[in-house]
N, C-alpha and C positions, 0 to 999 in steps of 0.2 A: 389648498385654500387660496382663492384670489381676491380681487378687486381690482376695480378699477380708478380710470382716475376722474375727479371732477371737475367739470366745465369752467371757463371761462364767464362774466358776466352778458347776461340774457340783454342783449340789445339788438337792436334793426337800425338801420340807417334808409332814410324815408324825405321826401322830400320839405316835412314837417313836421314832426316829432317826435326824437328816436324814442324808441319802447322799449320798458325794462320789465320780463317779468318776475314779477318778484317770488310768486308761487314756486316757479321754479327754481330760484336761488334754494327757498326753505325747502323746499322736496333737496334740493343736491347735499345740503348741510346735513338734513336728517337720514340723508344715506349714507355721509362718511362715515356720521355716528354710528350709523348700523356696522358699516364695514370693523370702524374700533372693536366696537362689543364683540364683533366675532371673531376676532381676532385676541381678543384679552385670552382667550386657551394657549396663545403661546406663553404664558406667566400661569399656565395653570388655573383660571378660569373654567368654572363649568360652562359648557356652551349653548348658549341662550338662545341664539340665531341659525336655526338649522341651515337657513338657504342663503347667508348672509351674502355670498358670493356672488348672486341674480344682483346686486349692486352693479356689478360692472354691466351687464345690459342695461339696467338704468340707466346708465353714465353715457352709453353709447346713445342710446336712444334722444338722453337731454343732448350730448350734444348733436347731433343730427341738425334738429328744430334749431338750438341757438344759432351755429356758426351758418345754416340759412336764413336765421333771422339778420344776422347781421352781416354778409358778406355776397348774398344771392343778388343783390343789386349793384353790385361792385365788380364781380370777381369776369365781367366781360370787358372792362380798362383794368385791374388789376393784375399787373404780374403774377406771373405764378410762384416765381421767385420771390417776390414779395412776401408775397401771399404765406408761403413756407417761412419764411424770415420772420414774419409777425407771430406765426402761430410758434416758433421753438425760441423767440422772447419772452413769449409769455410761460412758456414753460421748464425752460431750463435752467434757470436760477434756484429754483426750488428743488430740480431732479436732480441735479449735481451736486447739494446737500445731503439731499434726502440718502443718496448714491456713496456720497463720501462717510457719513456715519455708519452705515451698512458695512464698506469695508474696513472702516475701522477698527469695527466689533469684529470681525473675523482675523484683522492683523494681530489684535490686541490677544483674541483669544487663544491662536495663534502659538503667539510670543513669551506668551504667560504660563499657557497652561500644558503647552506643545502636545496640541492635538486640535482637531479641526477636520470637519467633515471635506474642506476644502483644500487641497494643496497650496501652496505661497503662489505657485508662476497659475494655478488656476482662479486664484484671486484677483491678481494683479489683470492678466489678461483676461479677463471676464468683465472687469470693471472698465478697465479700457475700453472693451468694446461697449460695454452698456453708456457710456456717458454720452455717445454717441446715438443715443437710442435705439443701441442692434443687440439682437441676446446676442449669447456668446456662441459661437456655433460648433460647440461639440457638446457633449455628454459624458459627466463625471460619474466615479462610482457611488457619491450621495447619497447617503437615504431620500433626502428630499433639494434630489436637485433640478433645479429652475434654470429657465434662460437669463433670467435676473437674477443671480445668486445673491447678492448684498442686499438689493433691498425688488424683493420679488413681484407684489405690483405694481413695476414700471413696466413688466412687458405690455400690461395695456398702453401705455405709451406709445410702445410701437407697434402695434396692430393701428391706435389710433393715426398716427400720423402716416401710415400707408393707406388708409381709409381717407383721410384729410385731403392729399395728394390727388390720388387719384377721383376724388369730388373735384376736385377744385382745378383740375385739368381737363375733365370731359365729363362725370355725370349733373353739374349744374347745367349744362344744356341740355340734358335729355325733355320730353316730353313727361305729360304728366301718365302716359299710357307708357312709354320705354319706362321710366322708373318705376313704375306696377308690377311691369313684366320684371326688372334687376332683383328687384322686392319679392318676389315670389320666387324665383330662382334661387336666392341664397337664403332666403326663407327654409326652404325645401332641402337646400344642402346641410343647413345649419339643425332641419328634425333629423334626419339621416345621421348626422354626426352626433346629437345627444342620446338618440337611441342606442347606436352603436358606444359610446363608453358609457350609458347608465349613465349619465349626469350633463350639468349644464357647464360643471365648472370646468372649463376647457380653456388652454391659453399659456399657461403657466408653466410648463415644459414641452420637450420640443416633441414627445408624443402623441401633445393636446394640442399644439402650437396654431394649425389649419384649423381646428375647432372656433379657437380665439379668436382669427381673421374671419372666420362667416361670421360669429357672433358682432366684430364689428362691424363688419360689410351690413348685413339686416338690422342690428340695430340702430347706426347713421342712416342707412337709407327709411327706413320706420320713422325716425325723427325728420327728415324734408319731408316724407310725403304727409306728415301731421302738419309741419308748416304751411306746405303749400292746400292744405285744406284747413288751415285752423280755423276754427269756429271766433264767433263774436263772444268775447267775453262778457259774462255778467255780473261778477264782482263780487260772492260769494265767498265770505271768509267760511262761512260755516263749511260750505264745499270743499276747500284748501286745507281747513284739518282733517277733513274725511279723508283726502289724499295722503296727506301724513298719518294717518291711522292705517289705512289700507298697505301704504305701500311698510312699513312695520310688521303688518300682518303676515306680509306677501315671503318678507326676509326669514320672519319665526316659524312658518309653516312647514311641519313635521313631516315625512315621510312621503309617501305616492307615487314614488319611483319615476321614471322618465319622460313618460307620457306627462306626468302632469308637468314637470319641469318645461318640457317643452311651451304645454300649452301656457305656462307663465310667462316665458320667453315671449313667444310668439302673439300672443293677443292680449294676456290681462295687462302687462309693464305697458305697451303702446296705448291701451285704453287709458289705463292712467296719467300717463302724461297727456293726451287728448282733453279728458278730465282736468288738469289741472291749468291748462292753459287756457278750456270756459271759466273757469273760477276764477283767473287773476282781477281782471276789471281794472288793470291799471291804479289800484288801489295801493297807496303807501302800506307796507308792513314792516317798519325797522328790522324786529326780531328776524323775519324770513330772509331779509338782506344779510344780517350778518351773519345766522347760519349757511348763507354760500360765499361769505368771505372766509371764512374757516375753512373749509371742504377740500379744498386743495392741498392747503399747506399741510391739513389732519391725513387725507392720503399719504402725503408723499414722507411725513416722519412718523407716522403711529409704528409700521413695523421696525426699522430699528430700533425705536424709542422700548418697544418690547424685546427686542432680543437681546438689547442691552440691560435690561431690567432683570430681564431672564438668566443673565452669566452671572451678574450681582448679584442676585439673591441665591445663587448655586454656589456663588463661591462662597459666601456669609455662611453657609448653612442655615438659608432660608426658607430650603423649599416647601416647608409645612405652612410656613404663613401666606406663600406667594399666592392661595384663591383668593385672601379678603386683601393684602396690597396690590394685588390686580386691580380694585375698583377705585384706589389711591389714584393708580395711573392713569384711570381715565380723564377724569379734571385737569389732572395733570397737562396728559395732552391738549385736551382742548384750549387751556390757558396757552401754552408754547404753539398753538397754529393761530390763534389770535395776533398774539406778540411777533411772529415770522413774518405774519401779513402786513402787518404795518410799521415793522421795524430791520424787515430784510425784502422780502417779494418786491413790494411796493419799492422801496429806494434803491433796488439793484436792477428793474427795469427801467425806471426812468433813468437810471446813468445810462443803461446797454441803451435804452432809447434817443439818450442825447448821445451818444456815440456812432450809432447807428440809424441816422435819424429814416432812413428810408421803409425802417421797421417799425415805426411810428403803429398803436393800436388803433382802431377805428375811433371817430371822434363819441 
């Protein structure tokens, strides 16, 4: 079970006024939610969202579009060093929580219960490496061991930021015909690779690991090249919930094995964010804003937030109640990625940013 992570806020920097799309904020907030829902199975939850997973291609895909919306006119004076600098301000305040509760739960579980799918020194150095945004590079005897053991979709993290990098080193100067061809290429590796393990969910162990990096390599490059062709918006709220409909739909959708995985992958997720970026119209929608001020912080704590829910109600001897307080936790969460955002995210960047003022975000 993976996911990914959520984007950063939709803006361009333009010689006269930057652009925020907002559709896309609400498309990324109503993904994390999906990612929760399918993930509520870890507390024992029936599973609601068969494909809840195709979120991280989402994620890939928005951010694509965004970080060219707002960096493609920059990033030929901006450092690359920089460039790197901006983007793991913006993200590692949140990862290194998200990261630290994770092992937490596994020292505590650990300490307490003396047992644990995980060894102490695989703990400890696992996390180490991950705070850093690197899985861990070996493989334990786990049942379900990941390159992120403590808190597991951050390996989108790092697929993302090797996909970041190497954007923001050489394929922002490609052509718009060499990105077609990059696009079709890992396109093409990326059906080859879902075929071969029957699914899309790839990333999250170091078996699936290559999977994970085509899926971001095509999904970021899918998102420039929608950039770099996006249509005139028309301002279509009605449009913007069908998006929200759609891509709900896309997550619940039952069965069809690979092929159709792929073909979701590959063409419906990129239509829809095409689709959702004619809809915006530069139209205020509070609601769609704050569901992608949530979306990050809801990534980056939902899964500890359940596996420590998960030890608690095992250890209570609650496991018969844990399907209907599973849906307790949902609100739950969402309330604690509201409260992170504007009472940790938000005030622990702008210190790291007056500290480090070179890492300043775009204006």
């Amino acid at each position: 079970m993976t996911v990914s992570l959520p984007i950063p806020e939709a803006r361009s920097i333009t010689a006269t006024q930057p652009v925020r799309y907002e559709v896309l904020d609400g498309l990324r907030g109503a993904a994390a939610i999906g990612v929760l829902i399918f993930h509520l199975s870890i507390v024992g939850a029936p599973q609601l969202l068969a494909r809840g997973y195709m979120a991280v291609d989402f994620f890939f895909i928005l951010s694509g579009f965004v970080l060219s919306n707002a960096y493609a006119g920059r990033l030929r004076t901006l450092p690359l060093r920089e460039f790197l600098r901006i983007r793991l301000v913006r993200l590692l305040p949140l990862c290194t929580l998200g990261l630290a509760l994770g092992t937490s739960y596994f020292l505590l579980r650990l300490f307490t219960q003396q047992q644990s799918q995980y060894e102490l020194a695989d703990i400890l150095s696992g996390s180490t490496w991950n705070l850093f945004l690197l899985p861990k590079p070996w493989i334990t005897q786990a049942p379900t061991d990941t390159v992120f053991a403590a808190n597991t979709p951050l390996w989108s993290l790092s697929v993302e930021m090797i996909v970041n990098v190497l954007w923001a080193a050489l394929l922002f100067r490609f052509s718009k015909l060499a990105m077609s061809a990059v696009l079709a290429l890992t396109g093409a590796g990326l059906f080859v690779l879902i075929i071969h393990h029957g699914t899309a969910d790839l990333g999250a162990t170091w078996p699936t690991y290559a999977g994970g990096v085509f899926r971001a390599l095509y999904g970021f490059c899918a998102g420039v090249m929608i950039w770099r062709y996006r249509p005139m918006a028309i301002g279509s709220s009605l449009l913007s919930w069908i998006c929200v409909f759609l891509l709900a739909a896309i997550l619940s959708m039952p069965g069809g094995g690979a092929v159709l995985e792929a073909v979701l992958v590959l063409i419906i997720l990129p239509l829809l964010v095409y689709v959702a970026v004619l809809s915006d119209g530069q139209v205020r929608r509070p609601a769609f804003s704050q569901l992608g001020r949530l979306s990050y912080p809801l990534y980056v704590i939902h899964v500890p937030i359940l596996m420590i829910s998960a030890g608690m109600f095992k250890a209570l001897h609650l496991t018969n109640a844990m399907p209907i307080i599973a849906f307790v936790i949902l609100p739950a969460c969402l309330l604690a990625s509201v409260m992170l955002d504007r009472f940790y995210d938000s005030p622990v960047r702008k210190l790291v940013q007056r500290l480090m003022p070179a890492a300043r975000s775009p204006p």
